[in-house]
VEXKOL-902208 format. One record per atom (N, C-alpha, C): residue in one letter; atom name; x, y, z. Coordinates in steps of 0.001 Angstrom, whole numbers, plus 500000, padded with zeros to 6 digits. Last residue first. Layout:
BEGIN
{"A"; "CA"; {X; Y; Z}}
...
END
This chain:
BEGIN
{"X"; "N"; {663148; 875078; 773169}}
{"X"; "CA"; {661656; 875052; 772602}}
{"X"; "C"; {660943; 873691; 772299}}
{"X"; "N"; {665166; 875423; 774776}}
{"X"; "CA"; {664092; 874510; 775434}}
{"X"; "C"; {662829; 874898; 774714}}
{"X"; "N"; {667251; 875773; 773169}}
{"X"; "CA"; {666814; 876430; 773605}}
{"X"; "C"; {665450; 875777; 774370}}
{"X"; "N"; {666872; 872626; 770604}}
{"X"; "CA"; {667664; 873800; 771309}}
{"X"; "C"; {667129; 874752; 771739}}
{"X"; "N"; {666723; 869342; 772449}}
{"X"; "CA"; {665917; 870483; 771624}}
{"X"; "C"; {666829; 871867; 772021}}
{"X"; "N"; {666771; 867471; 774143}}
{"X"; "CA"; {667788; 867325; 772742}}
{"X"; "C"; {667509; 868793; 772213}}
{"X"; "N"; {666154; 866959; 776552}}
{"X"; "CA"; {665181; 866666; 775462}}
{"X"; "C"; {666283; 867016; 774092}}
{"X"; "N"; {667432; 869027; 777912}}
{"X"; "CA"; {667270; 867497; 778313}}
{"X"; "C"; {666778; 866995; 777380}}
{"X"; "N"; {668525; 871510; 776118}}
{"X"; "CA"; {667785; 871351; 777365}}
{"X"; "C"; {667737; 869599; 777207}}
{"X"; "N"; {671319; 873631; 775089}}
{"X"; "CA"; {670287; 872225; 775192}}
{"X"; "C"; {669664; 871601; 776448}}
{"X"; "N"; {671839; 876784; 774056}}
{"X"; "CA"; {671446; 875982; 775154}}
{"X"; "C"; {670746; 874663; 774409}}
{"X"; "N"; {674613; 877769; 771990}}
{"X"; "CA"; {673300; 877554; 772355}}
{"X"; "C"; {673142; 876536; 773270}}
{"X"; "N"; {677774; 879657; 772760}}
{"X"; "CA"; {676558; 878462; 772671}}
{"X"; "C"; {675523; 878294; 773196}}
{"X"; "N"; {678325; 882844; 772123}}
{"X"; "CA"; {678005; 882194; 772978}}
{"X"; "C"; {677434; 880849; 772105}}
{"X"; "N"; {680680; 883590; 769248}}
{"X"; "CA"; {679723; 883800; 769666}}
{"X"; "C"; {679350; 882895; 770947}}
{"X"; "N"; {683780; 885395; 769583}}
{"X"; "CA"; {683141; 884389; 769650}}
{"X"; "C"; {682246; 884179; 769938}}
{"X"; "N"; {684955; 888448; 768232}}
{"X"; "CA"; {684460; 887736; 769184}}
{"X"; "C"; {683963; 886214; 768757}}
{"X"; "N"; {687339; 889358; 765370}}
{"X"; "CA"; {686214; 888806; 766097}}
{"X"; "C"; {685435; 888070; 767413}}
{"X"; "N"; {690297; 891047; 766612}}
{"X"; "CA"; {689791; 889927; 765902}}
{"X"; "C"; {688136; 890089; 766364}}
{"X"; "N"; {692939; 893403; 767095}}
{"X"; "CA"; {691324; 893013; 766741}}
{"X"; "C"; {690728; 891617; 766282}}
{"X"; "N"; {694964; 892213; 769077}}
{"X"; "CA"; {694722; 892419; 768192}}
{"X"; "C"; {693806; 892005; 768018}}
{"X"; "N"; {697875; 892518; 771241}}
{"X"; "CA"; {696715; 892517; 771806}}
{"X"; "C"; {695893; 893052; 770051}}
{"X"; "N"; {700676; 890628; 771490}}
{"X"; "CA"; {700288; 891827; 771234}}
{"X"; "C"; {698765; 891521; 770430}}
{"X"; "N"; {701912; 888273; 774107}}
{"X"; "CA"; {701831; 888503; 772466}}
{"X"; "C"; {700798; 890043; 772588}}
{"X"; "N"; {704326; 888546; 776788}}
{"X"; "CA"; {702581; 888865; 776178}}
{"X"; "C"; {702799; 889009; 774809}}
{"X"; "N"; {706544; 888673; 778107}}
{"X"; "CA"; {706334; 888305; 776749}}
{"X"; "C"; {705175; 887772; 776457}}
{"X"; "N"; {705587; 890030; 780960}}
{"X"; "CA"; {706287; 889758; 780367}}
{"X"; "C"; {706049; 888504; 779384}}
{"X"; "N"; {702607; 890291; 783199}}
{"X"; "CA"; {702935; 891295; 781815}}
{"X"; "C"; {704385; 890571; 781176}}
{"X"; "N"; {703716; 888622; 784875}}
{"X"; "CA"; {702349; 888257; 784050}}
{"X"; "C"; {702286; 888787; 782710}}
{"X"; "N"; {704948; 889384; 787043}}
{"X"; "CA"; {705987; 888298; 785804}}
{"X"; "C"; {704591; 887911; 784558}}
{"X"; "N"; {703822; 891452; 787927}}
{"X"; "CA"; {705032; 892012; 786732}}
{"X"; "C"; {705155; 890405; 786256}}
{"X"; "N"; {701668; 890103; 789347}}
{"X"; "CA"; {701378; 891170; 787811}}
{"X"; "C"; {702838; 891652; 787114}}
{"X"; "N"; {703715; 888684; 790862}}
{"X"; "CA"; {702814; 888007; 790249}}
{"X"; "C"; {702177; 888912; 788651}}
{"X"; "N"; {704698; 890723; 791982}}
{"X"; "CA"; {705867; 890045; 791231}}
{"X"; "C"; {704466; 889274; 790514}}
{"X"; "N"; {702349; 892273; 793646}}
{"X"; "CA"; {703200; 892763; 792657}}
{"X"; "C"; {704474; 892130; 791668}}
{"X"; "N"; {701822; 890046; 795068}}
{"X"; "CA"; {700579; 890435; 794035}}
{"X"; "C"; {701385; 891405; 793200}}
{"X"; "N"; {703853; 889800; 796714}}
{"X"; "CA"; {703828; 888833; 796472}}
{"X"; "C"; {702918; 889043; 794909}}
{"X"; "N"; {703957; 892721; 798182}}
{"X"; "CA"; {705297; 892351; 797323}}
{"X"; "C"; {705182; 891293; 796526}}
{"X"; "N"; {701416; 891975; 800037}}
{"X"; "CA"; {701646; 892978; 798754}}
{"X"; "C"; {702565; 892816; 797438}}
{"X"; "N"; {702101; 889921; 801553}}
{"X"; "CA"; {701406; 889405; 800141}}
{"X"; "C"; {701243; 890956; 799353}}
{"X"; "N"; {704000; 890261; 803438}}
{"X"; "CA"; {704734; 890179; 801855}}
{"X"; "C"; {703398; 889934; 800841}}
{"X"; "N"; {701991; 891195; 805678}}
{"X"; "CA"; {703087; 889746; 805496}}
{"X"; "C"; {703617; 889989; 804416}}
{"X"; "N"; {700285; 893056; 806014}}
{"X"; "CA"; {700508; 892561; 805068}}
{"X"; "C"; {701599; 891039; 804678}}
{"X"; "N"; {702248; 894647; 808412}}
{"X"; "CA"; {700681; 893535; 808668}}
{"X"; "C"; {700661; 892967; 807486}}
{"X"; "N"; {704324; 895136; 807510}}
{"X"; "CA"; {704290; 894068; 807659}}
{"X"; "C"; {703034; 893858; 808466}}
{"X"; "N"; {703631; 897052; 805383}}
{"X"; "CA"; {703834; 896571; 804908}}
{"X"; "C"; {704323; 895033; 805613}}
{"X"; "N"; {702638; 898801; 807704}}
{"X"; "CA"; {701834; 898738; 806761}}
{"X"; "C"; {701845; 897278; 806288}}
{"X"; "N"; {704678; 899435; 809202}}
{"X"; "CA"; {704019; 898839; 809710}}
{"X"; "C"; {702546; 898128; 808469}}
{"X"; "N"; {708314; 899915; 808718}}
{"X"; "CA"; {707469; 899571; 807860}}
{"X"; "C"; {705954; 899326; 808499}}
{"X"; "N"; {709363; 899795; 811698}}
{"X"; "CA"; {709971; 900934; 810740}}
{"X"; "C"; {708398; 901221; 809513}}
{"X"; "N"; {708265; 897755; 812953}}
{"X"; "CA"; {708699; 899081; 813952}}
{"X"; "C"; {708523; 900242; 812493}}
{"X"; "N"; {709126; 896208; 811165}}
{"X"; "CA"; {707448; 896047; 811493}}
{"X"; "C"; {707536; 897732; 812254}}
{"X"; "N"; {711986; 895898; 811873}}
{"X"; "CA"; {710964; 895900; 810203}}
{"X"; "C"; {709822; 896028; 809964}}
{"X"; "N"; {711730; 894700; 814172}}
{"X"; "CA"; {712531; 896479; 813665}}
{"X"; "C"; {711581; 897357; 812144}}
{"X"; "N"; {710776; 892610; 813842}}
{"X"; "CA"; {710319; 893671; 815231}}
{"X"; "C"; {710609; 895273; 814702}}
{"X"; "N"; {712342; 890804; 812121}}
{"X"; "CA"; {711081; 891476; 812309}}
{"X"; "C"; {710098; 892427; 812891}}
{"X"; "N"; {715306; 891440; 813712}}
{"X"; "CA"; {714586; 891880; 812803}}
{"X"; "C"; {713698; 891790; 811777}}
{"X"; "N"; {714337; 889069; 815969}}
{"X"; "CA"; {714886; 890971; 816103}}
{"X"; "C"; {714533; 891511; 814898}}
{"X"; "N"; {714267; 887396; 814527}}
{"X"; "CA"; {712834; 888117; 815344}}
{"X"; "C"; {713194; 889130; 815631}}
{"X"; "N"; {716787; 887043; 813430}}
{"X"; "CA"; {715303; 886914; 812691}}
{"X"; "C"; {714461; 887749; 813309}}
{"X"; "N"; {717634; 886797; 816546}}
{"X"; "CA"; {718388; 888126; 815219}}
{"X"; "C"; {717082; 887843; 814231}}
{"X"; "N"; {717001; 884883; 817260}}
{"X"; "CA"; {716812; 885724; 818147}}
{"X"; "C"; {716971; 886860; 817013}}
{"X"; "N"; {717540; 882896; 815279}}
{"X"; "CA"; {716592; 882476; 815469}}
{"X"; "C"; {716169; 884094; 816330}}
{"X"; "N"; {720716; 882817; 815988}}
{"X"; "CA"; {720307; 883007; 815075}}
{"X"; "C"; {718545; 882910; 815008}}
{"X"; "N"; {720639; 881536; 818735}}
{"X"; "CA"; {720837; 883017; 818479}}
{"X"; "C"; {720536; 883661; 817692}}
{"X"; "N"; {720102; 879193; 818425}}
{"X"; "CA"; {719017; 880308; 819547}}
{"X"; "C"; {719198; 881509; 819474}}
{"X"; "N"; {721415; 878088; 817015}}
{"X"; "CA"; {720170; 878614; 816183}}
{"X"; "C"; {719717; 879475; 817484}}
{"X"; "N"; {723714; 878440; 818825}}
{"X"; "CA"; {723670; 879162; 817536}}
{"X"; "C"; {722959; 879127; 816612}}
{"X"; "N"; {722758; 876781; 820988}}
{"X"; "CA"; {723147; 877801; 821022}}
{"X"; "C"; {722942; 878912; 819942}}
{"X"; "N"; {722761; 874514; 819123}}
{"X"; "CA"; {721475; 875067; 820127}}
{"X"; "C"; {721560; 876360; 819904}}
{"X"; "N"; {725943; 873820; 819214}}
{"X"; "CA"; {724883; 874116; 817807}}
{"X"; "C"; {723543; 874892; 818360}}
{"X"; "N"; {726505; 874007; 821954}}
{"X"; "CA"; {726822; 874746; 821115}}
{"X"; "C"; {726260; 875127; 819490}}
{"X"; "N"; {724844; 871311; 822744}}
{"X"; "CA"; {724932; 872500; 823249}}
{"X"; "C"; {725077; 873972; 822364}}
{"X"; "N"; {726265; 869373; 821321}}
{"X"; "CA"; {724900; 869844; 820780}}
{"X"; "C"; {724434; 871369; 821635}}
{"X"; "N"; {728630; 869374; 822337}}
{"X"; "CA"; {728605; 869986; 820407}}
{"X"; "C"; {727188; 870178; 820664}}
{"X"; "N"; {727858; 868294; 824614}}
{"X"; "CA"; {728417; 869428; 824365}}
{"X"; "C"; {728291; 870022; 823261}}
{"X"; "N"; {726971; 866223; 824513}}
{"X"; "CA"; {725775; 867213; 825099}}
{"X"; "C"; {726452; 868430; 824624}}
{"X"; "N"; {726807; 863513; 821849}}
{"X"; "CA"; {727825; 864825; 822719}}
{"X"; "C"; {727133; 865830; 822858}}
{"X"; "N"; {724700; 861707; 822357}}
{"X"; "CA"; {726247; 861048; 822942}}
{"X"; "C"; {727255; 862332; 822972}}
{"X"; "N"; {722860; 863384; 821084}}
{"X"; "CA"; {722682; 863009; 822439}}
{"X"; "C"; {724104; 862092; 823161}}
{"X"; "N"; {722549; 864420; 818312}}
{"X"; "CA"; {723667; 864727; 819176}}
{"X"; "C"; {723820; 864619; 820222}}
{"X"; "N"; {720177; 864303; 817983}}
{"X"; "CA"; {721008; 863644; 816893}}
{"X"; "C"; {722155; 863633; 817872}}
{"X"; "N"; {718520; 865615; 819765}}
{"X"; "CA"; {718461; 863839; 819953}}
{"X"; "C"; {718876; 863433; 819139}}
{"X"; "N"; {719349; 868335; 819276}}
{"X"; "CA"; {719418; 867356; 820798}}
{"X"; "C"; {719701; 866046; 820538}}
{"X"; "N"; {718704; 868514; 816699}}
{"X"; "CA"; {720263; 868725; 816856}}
{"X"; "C"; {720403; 867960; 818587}}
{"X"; "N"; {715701; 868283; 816957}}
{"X"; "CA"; {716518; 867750; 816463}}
{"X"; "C"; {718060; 867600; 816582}}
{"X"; "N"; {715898; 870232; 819008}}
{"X"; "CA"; {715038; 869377; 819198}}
{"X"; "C"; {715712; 868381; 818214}}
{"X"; "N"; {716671; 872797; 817010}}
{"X"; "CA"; {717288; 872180; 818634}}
{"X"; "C"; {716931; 871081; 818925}}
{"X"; "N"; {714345; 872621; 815219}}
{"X"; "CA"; {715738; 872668; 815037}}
{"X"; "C"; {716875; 872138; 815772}}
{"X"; "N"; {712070; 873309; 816604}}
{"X"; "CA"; {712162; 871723; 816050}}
{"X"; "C"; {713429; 871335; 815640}}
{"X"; "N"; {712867; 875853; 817836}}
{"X"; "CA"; {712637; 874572; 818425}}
{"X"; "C"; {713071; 873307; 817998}}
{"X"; "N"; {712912; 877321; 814725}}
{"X"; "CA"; {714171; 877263; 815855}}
{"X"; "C"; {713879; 876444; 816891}}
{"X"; "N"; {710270; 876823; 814376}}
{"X"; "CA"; {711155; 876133; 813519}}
{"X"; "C"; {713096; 876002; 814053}}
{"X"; "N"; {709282; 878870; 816035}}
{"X"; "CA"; {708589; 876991; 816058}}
{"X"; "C"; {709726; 876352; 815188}}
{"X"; "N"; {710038; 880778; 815695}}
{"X"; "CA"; {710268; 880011; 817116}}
{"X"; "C"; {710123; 878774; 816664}}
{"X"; "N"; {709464; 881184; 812874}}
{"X"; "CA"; {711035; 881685; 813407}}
{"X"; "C"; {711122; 880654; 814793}}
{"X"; "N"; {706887; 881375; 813411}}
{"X"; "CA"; {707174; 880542; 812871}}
{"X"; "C"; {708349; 880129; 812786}}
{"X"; "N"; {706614; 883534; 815379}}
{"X"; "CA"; {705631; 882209; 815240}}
{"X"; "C"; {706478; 881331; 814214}}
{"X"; "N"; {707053; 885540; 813189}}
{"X"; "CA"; {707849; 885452; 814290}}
{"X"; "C"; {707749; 884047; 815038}}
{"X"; "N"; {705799; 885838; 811306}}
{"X"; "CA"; {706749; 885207; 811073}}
{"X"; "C"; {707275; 885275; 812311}}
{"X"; "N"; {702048; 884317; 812161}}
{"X"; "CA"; {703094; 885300; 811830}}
{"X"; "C"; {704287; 884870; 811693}}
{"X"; "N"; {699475; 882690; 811082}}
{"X"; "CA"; {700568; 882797; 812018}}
{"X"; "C"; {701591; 883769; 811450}}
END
């Protein structure tokens, strides 16, 4: 789902709530409504603009921006990368106790 999809659905459940908290004053609840419906309208406005301007970067949803904070916070205070010996593989045991299934 996109963010716009989700901007609505959450500006609904918002009103929806603020309705049936605020059902003894139609009025205050009116006016709160109001000002997620608006606020909620300005979000999607600018996603529209931001998608208009950027298109790349919002088919992508943020998981570009998301794989790039992930490799920068990855590289920070890495110990320093030094020859040592490998580790050898373990030997196989097969059902019988025996190594390598001889």
């Amino acid at each position: 789902m996109s963010n716009t999809t989700f901007t609505a659905i959450a500006a609904f459940l918002a009103m929806m709530l603020t309705c049936w908290a605020l059902s003894h004053q139609p009025i205050m609840a009116a006016i709160i409504c109001g000002g997620i419906a608006l606020l909620a309208a300005l979000v999607i406005i600018g996603n529209w603009i931001f998608s208009a301007y950027f298109p790349a970067q919002a088919a992508l949803g943020g998981v570009e921006y998301l794989r790039f904070r992930e490799a920068e916070m990855g590289t920070k205070n890495q110990p320093k990368i030094i020859d040592a010996k490998g580790v050898e593989a373990p030997t196989l045991i097969d059902n019988v106790g025996t190594k390598n299934g001889a």
